[in-house]
VMD Tcl script that draws the C-alpha trace (Angstrom):
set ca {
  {2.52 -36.36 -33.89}
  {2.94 -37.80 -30.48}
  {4.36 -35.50 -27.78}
  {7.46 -37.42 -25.97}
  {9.11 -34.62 -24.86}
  {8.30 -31.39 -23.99}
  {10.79 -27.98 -22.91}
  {9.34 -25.04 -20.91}
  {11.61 -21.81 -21.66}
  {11.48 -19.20 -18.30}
  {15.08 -17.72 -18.27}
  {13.57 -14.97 -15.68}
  {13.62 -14.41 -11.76}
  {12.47 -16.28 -8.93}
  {8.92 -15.09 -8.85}
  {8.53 -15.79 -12.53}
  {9.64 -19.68 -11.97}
  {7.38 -19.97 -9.35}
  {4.19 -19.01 -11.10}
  {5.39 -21.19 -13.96}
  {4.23 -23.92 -11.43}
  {0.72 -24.65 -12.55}
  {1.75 -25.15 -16.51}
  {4.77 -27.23 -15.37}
  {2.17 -29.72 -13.86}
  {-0.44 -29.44 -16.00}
  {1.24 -30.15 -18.62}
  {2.93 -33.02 -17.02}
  {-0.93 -34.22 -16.86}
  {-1.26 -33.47 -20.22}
  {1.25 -35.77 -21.62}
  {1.83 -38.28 -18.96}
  {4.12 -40.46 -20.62}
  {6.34 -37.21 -21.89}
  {9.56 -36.00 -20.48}
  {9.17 -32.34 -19.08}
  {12.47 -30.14 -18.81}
  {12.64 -26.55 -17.59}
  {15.42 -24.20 -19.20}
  {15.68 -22.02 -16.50}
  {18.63 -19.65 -14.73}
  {20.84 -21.51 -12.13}
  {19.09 -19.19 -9.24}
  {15.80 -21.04 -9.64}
  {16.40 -24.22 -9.86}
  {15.99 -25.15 -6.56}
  {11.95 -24.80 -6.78}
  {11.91 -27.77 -8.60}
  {13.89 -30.02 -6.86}
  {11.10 -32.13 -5.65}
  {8.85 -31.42 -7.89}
  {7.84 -35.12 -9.68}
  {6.69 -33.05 -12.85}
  {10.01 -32.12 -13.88}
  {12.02 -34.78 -15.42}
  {15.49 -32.55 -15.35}
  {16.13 -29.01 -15.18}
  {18.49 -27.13 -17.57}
  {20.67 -24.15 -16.18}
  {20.99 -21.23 -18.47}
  {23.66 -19.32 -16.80}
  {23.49 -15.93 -19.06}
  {25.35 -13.85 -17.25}
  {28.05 -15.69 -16.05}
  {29.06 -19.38 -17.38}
  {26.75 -19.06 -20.52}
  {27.53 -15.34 -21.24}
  {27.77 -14.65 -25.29}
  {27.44 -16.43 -28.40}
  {29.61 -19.22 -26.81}
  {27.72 -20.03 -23.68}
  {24.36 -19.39 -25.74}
  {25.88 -21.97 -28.95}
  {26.26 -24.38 -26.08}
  {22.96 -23.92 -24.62}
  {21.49 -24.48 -27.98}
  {23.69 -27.93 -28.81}
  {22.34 -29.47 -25.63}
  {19.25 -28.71 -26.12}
  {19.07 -30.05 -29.81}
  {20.52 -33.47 -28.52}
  {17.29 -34.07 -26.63}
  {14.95 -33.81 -29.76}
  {12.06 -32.33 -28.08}
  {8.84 -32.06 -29.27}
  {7.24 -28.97 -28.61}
  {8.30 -26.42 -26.49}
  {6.01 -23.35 -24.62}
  {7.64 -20.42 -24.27}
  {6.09 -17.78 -21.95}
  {8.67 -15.80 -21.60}
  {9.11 -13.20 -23.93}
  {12.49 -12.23 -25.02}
  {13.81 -12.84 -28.65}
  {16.57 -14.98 -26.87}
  {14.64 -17.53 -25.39}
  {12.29 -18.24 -28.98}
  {15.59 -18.60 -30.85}
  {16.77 -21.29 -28.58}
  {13.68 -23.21 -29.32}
  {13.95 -22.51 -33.01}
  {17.44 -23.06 -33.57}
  {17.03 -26.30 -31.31}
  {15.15 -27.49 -34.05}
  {11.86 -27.82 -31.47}
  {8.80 -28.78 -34.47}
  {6.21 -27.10 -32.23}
  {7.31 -23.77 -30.56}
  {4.26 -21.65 -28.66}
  {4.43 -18.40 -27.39}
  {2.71 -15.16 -26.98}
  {2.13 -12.75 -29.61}
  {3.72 -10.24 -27.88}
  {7.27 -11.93 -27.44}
  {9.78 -10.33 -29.23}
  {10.54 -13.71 -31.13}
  {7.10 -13.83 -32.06}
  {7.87 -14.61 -35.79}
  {10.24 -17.71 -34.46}
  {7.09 -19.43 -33.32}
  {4.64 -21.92 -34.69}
  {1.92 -21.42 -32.60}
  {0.95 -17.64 -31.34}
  {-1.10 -17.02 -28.06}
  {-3.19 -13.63 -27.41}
  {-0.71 -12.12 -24.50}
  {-3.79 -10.93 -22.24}
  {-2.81 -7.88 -19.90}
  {-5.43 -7.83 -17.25}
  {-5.40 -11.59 -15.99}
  {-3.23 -13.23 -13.51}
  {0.52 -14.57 -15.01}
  {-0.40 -17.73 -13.82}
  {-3.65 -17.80 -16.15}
  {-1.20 -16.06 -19.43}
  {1.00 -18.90 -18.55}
  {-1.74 -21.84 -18.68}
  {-3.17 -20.41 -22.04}
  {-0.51 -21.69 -23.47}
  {-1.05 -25.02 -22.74}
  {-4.97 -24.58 -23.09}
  {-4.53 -22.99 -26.80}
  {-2.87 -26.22 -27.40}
  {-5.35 -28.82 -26.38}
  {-7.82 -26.70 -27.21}
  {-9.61 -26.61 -23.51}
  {-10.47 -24.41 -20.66}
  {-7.06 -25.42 -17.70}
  {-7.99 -24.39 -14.15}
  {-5.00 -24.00 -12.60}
  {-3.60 -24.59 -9.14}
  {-0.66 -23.02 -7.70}
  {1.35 -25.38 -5.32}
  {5.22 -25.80 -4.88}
  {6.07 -29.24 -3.96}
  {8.61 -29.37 -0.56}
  {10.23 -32.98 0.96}
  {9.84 -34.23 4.52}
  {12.79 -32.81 5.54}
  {11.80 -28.79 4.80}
  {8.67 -29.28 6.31}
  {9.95 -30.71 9.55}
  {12.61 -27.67 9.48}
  {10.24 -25.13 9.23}
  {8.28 -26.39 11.83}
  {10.70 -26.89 14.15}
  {11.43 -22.56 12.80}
  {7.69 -21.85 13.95}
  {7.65 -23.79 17.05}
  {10.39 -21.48 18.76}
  {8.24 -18.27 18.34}
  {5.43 -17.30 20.51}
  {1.99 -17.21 18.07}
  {1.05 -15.65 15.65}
  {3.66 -15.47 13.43}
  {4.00 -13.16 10.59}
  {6.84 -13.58 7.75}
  {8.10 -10.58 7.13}
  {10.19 -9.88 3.22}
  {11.86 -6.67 2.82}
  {13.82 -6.79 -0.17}
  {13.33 -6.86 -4.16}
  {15.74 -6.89 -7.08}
  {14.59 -3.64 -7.31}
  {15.62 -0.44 -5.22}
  {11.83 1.08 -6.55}
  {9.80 -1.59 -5.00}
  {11.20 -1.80 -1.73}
  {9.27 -0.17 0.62}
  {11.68 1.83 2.87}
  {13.56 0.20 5.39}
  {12.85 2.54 8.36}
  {9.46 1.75 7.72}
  {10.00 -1.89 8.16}
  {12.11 -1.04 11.23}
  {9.27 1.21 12.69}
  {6.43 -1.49 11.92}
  {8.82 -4.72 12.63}
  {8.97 -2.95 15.98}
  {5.14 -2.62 16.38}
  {4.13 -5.66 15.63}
  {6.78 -6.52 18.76}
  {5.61 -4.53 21.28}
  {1.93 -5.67 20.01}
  {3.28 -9.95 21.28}
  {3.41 -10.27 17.53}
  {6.58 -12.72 16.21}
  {8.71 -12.28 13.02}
  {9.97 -14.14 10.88}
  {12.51 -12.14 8.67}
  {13.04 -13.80 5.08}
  {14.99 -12.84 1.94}
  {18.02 -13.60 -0.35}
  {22.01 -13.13 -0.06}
  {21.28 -9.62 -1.55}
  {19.07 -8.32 1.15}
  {21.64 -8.90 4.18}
  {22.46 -5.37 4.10}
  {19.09 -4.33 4.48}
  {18.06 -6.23 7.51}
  {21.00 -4.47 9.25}
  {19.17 -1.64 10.66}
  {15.92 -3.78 11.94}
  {15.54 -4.57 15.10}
  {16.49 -7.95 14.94}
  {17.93 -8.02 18.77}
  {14.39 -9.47 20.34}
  {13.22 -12.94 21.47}
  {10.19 -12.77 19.13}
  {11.87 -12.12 16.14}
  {13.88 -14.39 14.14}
  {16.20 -13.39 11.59}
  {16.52 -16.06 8.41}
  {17.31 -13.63 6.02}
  {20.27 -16.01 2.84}
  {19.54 -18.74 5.85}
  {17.50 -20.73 3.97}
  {16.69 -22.24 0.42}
  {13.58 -21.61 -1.83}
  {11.71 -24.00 -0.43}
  {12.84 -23.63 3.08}
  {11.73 -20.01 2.39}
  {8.56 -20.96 1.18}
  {7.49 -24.11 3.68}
  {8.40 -21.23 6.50}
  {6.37 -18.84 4.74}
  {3.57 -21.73 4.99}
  {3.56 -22.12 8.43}
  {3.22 -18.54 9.04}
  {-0.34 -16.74 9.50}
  {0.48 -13.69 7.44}
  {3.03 -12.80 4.94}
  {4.42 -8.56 5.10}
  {6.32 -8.21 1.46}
  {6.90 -6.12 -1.16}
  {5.71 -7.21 -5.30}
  {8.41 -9.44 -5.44}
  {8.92 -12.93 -5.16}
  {8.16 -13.72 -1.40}
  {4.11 -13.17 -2.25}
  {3.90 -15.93 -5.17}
  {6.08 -18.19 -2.55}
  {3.08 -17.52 -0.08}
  {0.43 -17.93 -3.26}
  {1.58 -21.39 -3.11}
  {1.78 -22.21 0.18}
  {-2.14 -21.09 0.50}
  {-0.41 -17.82 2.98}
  {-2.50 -15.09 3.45}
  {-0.80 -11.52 1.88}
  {-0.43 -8.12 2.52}
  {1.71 -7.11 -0.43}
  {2.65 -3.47 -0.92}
  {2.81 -2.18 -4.51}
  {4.46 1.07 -5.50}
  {6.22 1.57 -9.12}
  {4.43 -1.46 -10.48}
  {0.65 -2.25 -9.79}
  {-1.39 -5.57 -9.44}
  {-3.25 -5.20 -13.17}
  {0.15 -6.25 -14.57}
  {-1.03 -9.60 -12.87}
  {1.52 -10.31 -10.05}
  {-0.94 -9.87 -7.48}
  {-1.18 -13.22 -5.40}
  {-2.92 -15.69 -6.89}
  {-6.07 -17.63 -5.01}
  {-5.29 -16.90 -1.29}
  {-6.78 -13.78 0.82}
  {-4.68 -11.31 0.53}
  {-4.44 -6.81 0.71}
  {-2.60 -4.63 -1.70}
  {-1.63 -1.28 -0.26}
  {-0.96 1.58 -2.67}
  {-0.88 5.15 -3.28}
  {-2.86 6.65 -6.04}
  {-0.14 9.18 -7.86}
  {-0.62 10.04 -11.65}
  {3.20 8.47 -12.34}
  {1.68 5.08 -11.74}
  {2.89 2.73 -12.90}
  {6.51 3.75 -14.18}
  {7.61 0.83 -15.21}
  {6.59 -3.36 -15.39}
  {9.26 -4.50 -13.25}
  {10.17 -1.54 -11.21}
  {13.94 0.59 -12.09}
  {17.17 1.20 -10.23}
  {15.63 4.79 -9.01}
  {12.48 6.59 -9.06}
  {12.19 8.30 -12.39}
  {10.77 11.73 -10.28}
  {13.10 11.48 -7.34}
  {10.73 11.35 -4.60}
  {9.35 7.85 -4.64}
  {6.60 8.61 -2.85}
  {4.86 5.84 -4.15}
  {6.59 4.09 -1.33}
  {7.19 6.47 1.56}
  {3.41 8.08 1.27}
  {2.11 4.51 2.49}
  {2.78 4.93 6.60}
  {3.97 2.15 8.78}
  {0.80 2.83 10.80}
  {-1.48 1.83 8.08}
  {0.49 -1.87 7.40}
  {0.19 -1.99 11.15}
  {-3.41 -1.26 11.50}
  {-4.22 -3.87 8.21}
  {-2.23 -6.41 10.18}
  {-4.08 -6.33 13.31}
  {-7.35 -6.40 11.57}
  {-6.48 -9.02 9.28}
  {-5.24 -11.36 12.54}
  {-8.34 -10.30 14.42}
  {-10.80 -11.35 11.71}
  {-9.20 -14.48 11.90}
  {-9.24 -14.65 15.19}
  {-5.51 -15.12 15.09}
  {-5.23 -12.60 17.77}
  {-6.61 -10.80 20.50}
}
mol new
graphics top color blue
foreach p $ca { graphics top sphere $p radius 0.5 }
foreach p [lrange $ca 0 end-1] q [lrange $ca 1 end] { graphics top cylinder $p $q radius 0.2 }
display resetview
């Protein structure tokens, strides 16, 4: 059977999408004569706007426009008008395999760990101590039957390079991006902190670059945002404004959340802090150098994607890591790079 057309199925957050990257366009080089779509939630679409792998992207508003059995009969009509061929799955809710099945998709892969696991055709061993971007490939890989090495790059136009240059050329060098926010209240490393080390990396000649969604306004509130070397972009910019800024930074500061798979594929160097959630889950970033900074407690990890509050009430995961000790790893990563002196 010859593969025409082919759907990708990631109804899940930003960070998700973007390490979806490397199976979008490999297997766009797999079948190069195919149609590719995404079904993805309206939030994300943006990261594929220029992407020349993606033949058209399909919103999946689920909590809003596409709520219930309506929006979700809907969802499934339009996909069965477009007769695909075979559709990889990676992410694992029962929702998202029984829009593939019930699309009438022939060839339906997925991991064996999905909760729609018996709506598949094709299972895939759901490894737990690689990288997402390597579960993601083996999907493609158990297909074809080959090893995939996979590349992580998000594609940008002309114009969002030239604005985020035009960003970085107003700031004395270096210039680190700095991401305080996170869907989730447990992953955010406290926002004194940031104030306290925001305002060290000042007084050290050190720019910023603040960066984050509508949601994160609030926080960026109390940090000291009133200085000539800082620069506050925070719901300024899109996705890939966000990310081409990130790109022409030296150093991204952030949190496990989306920001540090944005730098993975812009080839930034990381310092991500981890607290609820660790990097074995395999959201650490991907190919670049990079630093994790953590605290060793027994209650790690609580949870995969981090919770609304910590499930002890101290969160020490979070305040035990000093705004000293992010300093100190930024200055030594920026000397050993002779970024600065």
């Amino acid at each position: 059977m010859s593969i025409n057309k082919v759907l990708i199925i990631h109804t899940a957050f930003i960070g998700d999408l973007v390490l979806l990257a490397p199976l979008v366009h490999e297997t766009r080089k797999a079948f190069k004569d195919a149609d590719v779509h995404i079904l993805g939630i309206p939030l994300v679409a943006g990261i594929y706007e220029h992407d020349p792998a993606v033949t058209r992207f399909i919103a999946y508003d689920k909590k809003n426009k596409d709520k219930g059995c309506a929006g979700f009969y809907r969802v499934v009509q339009t996909l069965k008008r477009e007769k695909y061929d075979l559709a990889l799955i990676p992410h694992r809710s029962l929702r998202s395999a029984l829009l593939a099945k019930l699309a009438r998709v022939p060839k339906r892969i997925g991991f064996d760990q999905s909760a729609g696991s018996f709506l598949m055709t094709h299972l895939v061993e759901y490894k737990q101590h690689i990288h997402e971007v390597e579960r993601n490939i083996s999907l493609l890989e158990s297909y074809l039957n080959r090893k995939i090495e996979p590349k992580l790059t998000l594609i940008t136009s002309d114009a969002q390079k030239q604005k985020a240059g035009q960003i970085i050329e107003k700031l004395n060098k270096p210039v680190i991006a700095v991401a305080p926010g996170s869907v989730w209240f447990t992953k955010r490393w406290p926002t004194r902190y940031y104030a306290a080390l925001i305002s060290a990396l000042l007084r050290a000649n050190i720019s910023v670059i603040l960066l984050g969604g509508p949601k994160d306004r609030e926080l960026v509130k109390t940090l000291p945002t009133n200085h000539k070397n800082i620069l506050n972009l925070v719901d300024q910019l899109s996705l890939l404004e966000s990310a081409q800024v990130i790109g022409n930074c030296s150093l991204l500061i952030s949190n496990d959340s989306a920001p540090l798979h944005l730098a993975s594929a812009m080839n930034t160097s990381v310092i991500a802090i981890f607290g609820p959630t660790v990097p074995a889950f395999g959201f650490y970033p991907y190919k670049v150098d990079y630093k994790t900074i953590q605290t060793n407690l027994e209650c790690r990890p609580c949870g995969m994607h981090g919770s609304a509050e910590c499930p002890i009430k101290t969160h020490e995961c979070m305040t035990a890591i000093k705004p000293k000790r992010i300093f100190e790893e930024t200055i030594t990563y920026l000397k050993q790079h002779r970024l600065y002196e």
